[in-house]
Each structure stands twice: as structure tokens, then as C-alpha cells.
VOKOLKOL-34428 format. One record per residue: z, x, y of N, C-alpha, C in turn; residue in one letter. Coordinates in steps of 0.05 Angstrom, whole numbers, plus 5000, padded with zeros to 4 digits. Each point is the difference from the previous one (the first is absolute). Layout:
N
ZXYZXYZXYA/...
END
This chain:
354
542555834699499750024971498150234994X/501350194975497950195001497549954975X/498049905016498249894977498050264993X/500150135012498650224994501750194974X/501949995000502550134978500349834977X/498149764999500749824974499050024977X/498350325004498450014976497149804995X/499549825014497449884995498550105014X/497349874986497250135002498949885030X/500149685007500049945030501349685003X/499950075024501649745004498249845026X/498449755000499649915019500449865012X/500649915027500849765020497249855013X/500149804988498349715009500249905027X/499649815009499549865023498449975010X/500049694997497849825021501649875018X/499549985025502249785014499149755003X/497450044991498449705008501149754977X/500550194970501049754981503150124999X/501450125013502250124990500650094985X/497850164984501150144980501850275009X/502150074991500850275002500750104967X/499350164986500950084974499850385001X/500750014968500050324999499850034962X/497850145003499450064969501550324995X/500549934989500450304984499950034969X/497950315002499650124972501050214997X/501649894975501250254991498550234984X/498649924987498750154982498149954981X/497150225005497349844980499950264989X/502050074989499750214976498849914974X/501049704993498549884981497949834990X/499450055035498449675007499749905028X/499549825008500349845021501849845003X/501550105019502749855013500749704994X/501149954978499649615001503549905000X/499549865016502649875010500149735015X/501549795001501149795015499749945026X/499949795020499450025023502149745011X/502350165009503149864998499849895033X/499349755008500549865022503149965010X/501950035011501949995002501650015029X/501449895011501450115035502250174996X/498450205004501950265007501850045021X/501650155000501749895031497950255018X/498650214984498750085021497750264984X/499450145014497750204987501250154984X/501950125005500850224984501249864975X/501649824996500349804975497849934979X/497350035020497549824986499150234992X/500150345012499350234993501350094982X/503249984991501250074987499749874972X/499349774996500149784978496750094987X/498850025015496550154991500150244984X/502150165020499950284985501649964969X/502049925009501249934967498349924983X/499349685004498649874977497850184990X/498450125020497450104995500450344978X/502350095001500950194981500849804976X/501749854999499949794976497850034989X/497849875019498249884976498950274989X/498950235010500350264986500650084969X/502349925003501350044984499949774968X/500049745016499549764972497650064995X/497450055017497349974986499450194984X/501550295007500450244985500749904974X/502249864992501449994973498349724979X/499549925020498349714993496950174991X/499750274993497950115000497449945001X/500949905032497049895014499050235019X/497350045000499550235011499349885036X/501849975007501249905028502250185012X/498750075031502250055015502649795010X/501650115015502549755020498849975023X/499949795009499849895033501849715004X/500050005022501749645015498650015019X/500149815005498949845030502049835013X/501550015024502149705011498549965024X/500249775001499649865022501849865019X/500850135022501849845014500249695014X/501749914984499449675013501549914984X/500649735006500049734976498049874994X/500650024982496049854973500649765003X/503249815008499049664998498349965035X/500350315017499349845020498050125018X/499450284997498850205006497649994981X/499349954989498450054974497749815016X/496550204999498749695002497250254983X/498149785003496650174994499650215012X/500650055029498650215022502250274985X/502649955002501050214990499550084974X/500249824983499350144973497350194994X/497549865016497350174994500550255031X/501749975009500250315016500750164979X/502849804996500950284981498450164980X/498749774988497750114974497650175010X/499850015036497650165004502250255001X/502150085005501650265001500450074973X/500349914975499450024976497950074997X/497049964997497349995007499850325011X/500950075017499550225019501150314982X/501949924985501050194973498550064985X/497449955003498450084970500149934977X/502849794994500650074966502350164997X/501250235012501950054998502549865002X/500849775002501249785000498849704990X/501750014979499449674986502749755009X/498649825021502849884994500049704973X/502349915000500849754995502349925007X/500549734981502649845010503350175002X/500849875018502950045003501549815009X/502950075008501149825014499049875025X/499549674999498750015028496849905004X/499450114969497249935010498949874963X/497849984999499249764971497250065002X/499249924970497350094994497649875017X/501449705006497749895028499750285026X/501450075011500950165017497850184995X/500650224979497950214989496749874994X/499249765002497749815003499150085018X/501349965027500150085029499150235005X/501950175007499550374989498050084991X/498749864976498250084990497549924999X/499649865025498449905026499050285011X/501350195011499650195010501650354986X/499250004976500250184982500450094980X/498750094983499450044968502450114984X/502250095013501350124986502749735009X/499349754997503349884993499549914974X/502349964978500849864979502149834996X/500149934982501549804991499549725012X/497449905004498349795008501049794981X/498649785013500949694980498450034982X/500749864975498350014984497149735000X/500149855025497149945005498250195017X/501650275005497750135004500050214983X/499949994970500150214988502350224999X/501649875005502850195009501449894973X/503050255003502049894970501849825016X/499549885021503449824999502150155005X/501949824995502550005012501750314980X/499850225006501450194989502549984995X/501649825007502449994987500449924968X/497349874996501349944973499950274982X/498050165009500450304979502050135017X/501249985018502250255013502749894985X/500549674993502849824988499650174966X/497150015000499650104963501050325000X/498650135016501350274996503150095002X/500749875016503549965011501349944965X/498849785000500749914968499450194979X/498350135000499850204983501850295007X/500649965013501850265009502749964999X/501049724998502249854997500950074971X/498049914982499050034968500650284987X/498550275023501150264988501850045008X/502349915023502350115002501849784980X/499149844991502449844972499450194980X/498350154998499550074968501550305012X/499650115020500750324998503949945006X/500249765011503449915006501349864967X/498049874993502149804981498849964976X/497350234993498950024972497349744998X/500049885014497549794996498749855028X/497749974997498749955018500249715015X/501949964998500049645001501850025023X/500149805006502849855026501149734989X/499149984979501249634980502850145008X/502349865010502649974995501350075024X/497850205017501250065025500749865025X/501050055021500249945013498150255024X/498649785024498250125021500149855022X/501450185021500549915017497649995027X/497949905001497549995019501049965037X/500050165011500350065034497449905005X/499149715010497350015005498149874993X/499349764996498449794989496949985009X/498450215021497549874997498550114979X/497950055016498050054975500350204980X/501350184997500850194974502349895000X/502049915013502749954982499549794980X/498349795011499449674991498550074966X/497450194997498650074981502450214984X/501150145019502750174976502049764991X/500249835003501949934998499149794968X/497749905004498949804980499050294972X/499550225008500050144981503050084978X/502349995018502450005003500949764974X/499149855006501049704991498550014962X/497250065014498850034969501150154980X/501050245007501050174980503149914993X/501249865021502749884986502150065015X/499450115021502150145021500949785016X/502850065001501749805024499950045028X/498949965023498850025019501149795027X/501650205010501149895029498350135023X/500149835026498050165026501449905021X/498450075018500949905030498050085016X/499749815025497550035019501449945027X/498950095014501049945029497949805000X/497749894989498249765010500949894970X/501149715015500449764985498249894976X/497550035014497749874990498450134975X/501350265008499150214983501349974969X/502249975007502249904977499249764986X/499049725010500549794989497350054987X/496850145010498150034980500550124979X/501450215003500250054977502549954974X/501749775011502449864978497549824992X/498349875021498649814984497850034969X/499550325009498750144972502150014981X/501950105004502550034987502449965011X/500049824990503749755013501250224982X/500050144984502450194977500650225023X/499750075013500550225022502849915016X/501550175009501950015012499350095023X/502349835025498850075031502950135009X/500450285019502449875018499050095022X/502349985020499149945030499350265014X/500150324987499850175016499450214986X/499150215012500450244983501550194996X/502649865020502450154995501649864970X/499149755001501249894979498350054972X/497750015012498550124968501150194992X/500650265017500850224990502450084994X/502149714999502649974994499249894969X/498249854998500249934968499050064974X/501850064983499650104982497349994988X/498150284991497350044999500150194983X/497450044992499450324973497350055024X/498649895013498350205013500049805027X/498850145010500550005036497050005008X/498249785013497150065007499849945031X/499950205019499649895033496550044999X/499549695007497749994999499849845024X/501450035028499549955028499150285018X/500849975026498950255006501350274994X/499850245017501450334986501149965012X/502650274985502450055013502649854987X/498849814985502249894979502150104991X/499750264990502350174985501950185022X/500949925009501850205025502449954985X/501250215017503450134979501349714993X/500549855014501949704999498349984968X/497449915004498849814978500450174978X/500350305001499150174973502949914985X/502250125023502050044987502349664987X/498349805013501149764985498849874976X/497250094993498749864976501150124974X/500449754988500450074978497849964978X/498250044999497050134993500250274983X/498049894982499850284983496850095008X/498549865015498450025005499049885019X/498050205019499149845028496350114989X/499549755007496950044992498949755012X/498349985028499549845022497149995002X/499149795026496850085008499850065022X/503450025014498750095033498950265010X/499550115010499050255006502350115020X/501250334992500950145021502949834996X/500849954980503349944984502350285011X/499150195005502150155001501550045027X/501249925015501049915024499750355008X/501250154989500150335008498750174975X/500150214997498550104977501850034984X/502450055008502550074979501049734986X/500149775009499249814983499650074969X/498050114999498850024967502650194987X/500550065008502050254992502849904989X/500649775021502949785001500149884978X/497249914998500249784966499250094979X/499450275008500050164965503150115011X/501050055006503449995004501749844984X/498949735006501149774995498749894971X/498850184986497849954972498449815003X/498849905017499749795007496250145001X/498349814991497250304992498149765022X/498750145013498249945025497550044992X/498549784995497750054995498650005022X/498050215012500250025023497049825016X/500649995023498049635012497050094988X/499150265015498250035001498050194976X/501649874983498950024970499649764980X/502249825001499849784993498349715009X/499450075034498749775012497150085009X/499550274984496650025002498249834988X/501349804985498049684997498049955014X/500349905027498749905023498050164998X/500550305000497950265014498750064986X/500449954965498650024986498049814997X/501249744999497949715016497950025015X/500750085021498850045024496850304990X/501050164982498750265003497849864984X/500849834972497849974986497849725012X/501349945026497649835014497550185011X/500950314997496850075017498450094971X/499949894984498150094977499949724979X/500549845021498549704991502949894989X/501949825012501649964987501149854973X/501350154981501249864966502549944998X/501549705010503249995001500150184968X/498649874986501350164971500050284988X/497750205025500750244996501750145021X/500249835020503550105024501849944977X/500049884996502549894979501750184979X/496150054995501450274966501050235022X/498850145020499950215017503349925008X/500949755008502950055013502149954973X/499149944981501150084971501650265002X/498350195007501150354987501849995031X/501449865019502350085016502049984975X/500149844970502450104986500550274988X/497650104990499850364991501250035020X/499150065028499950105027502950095002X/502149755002501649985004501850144985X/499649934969501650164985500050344991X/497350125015500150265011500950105015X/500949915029502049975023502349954980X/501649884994502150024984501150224980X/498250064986500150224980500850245019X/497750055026499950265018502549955008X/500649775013502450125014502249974978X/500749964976501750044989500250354990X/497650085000499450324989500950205021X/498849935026501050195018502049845025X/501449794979502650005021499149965022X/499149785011499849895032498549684996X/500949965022499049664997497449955000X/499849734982497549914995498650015025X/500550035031498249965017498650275003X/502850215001498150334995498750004979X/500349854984498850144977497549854999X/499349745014497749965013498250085015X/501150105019498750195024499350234990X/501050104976499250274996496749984972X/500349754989498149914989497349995018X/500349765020497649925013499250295021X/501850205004499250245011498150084985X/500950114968498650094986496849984995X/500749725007497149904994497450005026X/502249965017498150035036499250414996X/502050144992499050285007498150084974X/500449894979498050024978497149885006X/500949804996496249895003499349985024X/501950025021498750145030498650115003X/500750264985498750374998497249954991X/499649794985497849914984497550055027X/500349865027498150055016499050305016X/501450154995499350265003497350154985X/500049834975497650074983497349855012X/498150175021497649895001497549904983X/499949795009498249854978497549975015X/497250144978497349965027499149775016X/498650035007500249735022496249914997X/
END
């Protein structure tokens, strides 16, 4: 793998053999900030999988904290393993002393895999983890602002598709029931939207009919994406949208919480083909990161809140751009959050006395 050609700033490999940790951080970029990103526990079939999935996400996040105009770089962290069984104390505060050893140029938090107890741990042995419990002064569970932002981005693609900000009447088809599908989904319900899902975990499903028995279940996500819908949300893992899925929804809109939705890059391209308007992941599910950012300056659920508010402006500027210069909402994303990394980048070039 050529990790040296990926354009990031560094990439590091962990290991202790004593707790088994093996992981790999990678930063993409502190043009705006310090690298802050997720710390995805997961069994890889092998290194270069776990290297390849770092380098991606960690340009992601780049890019959302950019538009989320947080003055934050992208980074990821994976950890190779399974978290129900690999996971103990000795590895987690290794890992947090290899975090620790970054200076600050890397912030982690939660991801797939791992939970705000977890980052408790971690932050046993270094100053720079977030997204802590909130008995230790931490914001909690970030899904509920990543389900709000999703929803708000859901909100500007009804108004820039169908003249109003609402989803009352629609139909939303949810790929995905935990913790952002479950919170999108009850946001879903409040505004008046008709709301089918599906989970590969059973359990996942019946918590959340029990919030809302009005929800519709079927058995797959081939069958979700057979039934008739006005928006489309994959809020399981990436890779959701590949040619099969693009070219069978009948969706006027795909607007999700998973991260890394586009199975290939041309993807984005297929369903503005298909009119079909993509609100793109990693603009809409900067909730969490915005969550997460306003825990290091004393955390206010109610000023994350207002802060993941403006993903609806956000969104409906990405819309406008790419309707102006003709390319999909995802270019026309990327060419935004550039803007902003090479703009207030440049900003550090200006020495300030010391």
C-alpha cells in the first residue's frame, strides 16, 4: 500500500504485544487544527485493510470538521481486533499512551467499536481523548447530535427538492437502527414522516418499535430498497451505495449517518444521473464531531446543538454550488471544505510573537 502517496501528514503503527494492541493512527491534516477523529476497534482481515480504512476515514474527517467550521484537522485511529473479545484495560491505556506520545496533534474519540466508558480508560493515560462519559465531565453519547445533524440535512435537502423543510408526508426508508438510526428515526416520526427500517440485529429493531410501534420493519436491505420511499438513509456501516443499490432506489433522496456511503467515487455522479440529490455523509453527520469538539471548552448539549443547527445552511450551500457549477453535491462539497482548509490554513504562515 502506498501510504506514503496518500497525501497525509503521518501515519503511525502501535503495538504492544504484552496487551495486544496492534492499531494505526493516521493524520491527515492539522492545517486547521489538531487532528480529531474516532478510534474504530474492529477485525480486519489484515493490516493493509486496517491501513487502508485509517487513511480514508482520516481524510473524511478533514474534510467534515472543515465544513462543520471547526477549526480542527482529520485523523482516525483502528484498532485491530474484536471489541466483544479483544478489548480489555491494558490495551486501551497502551493505546492512550501512543496517543499521549503525539503531543496533541491527534485528538481521539468514539467510533465504531468503542464507547464513552472506553475513552474513560484512554484517558487514564492521555489528555487528548474526548468524547468521555458524562460522569466524567464528558458530552455523552454523540449520536444523539450526529441523528440531529443527519436530520437537519435531511430538512435542507426537502426544502432545496420539494420547496419546504419538512418530511410530514414522506416516506424514509432507515438502513440501520442503532444509535443514529434509532434517534433519526424518532426525529423522523416527530415531524410526521412515514418511516420503514431494517437491522441485521433483531434487538435493535424491537427497541426501537417499542419507542415507536408506528414504524415499519422489513427483513432486509435488499427489501428496503425495493420499497417504495422519497428518501433513502444508510445509517449502518460504508459502502452502502454501490451500482446495484444506486441504480434500484427509488429515492429522491439519499441523506444517511453512515460514514464513507459511496461504494466508488463515481457513485455520486450515478445519482445525480438518476436526479436523485446526495446529501453527502460527511457533511450531514458532523453532529457527533461537533459534540465531541465543544466538550474541550467545558461542555453545552445546548450550544452543540445550536452549532450542529447551521449543517442545514451548510447543506443548502453544497446544493446551490453544485447546482451552479454542474457537479454533484459531493464535489461540490469537497471543493467547499478545500476552500476552507487552504484559506484559513494559510492563516498560519502569519507569525505571531511569542
Amino acid at each position: 500500500m502506498d501510504v506514503l502517496g496518500s497525501g497525509h501528514e503521518q501515519v503511525v503503527f502501535c503495538s504492544d504485544a504484552e496487551s495486544g494492541l496492534r492499531a494505526v493512527i493516521a493524520i491527515h491534516s492539522t492545517a486547521l487544527g489538531p487532528a480529531l477523529g474516532g478510534t474504530r476497534f474492529y477485525p480486519y482481515a489484515g493490516e493493509d485493510a486496517a491501513v487502508a480504512d485509517a487513511l480514508r476515514l482520516s481524510k473524511a474527517m478533514s474534510y467534515k470538521n472543515s465544513l462543520a467550521g471547526l477549526d480542527l484537522g482529520g485523523g482516525k485511529a483502528v484498532i485491530i481486533g474484536d471489541p466483544r473479545t479483544d478489548k480489555t484495560e491494558a490495551l486501551l491505556r497502551a493505546y492512550g499512551r501512543f496517543v499521549e506520545s503525539l503531543g496533541g496533534r491527534y485528538l481521539t474519540a468514539c467510533d465504531v467499536g468503542t464507547y464513552n466508558a472506553d475513552l474513560d480508560v484512554v484517558a487514564r493515560e492521555t489528555r487528548f481523548a474526548h468524547g468521555r462519559s458524562e460522569a466524567y465531565g464528558g458530552c455523552g453519547d454523540s449520536s444523539v447530535l450526529t441523528a440531529y445533524g443527519v436530520f437537519q440535512g435531511m430538512r435542507a435537502a426537502a426544502q432545496h427538492c420539494w420547496g419546504s423543510p419538512s418530511l410530514a408526508g414522506r416516506t424514509v426508508a432507515i438502513a440501520g437502527v442503532g444509535k443514529v438510526g434509532s434517534w433519526l428515526a424518532g426525529h423522523l416520526v416527530d415531524d410526521g414522516a412515514d418511516v420503514v427500517v431494517t437491522d441485521v440485529d433483531p434487538a435493535a429493531v424491537e427497541r426501537l418499535r417499542a419507542r415507536h410501534p408506528q414504524v415499519r420493519v422489513v427483513e432486509d436491505t435488499a427489501a428496503l430498497v425495493r420499497t417504495p420511499h422519497d428518501v433513502y438513509a444508510p445509517c449502518a456501516l460504508g459502502g452502502a451505495l454501490d451500482a446495484d443499490t444506486v441504480a434500484a432506489l427509488p429515492a429522491r433522496v439519499v441523506c444517511g449517518g453512515a460514514n464513507n456511503q459511496l461504494a466508488t467515487a463515481d457513485m455520486a455522479g450515478r445519482l445525480a444521473e438518476r436526479g436523485i440529490l446526495y446529501a453527502p455523509d460527511f457533511l450531514v453527520n458532523a453532529g457527533g464531531v461537533i459534540q465531541v469538539e465543544d466538550e474541550r471548552h467545558g461542555f453545552s448539549f445546548a450550544r452543540a446543538q445550536s452549532k450542529a443547527s447551521g449543517i442545514f445552511d451548510v447543506a443548502l450551500r453544497v446544493f446551490a454550488l453544485a447546482d451552479a457549477e454542474g457537479v454533484s453535491p459531493a464535489v461540490a462539497a469537497d471543493r467547499l471544505a478545500e476552500q476552507r482548509i487552504r484559506e484559513v490554513g494559510r492563516l498560519a504562515t502569519i507569525r505571531l510573537p511569542r
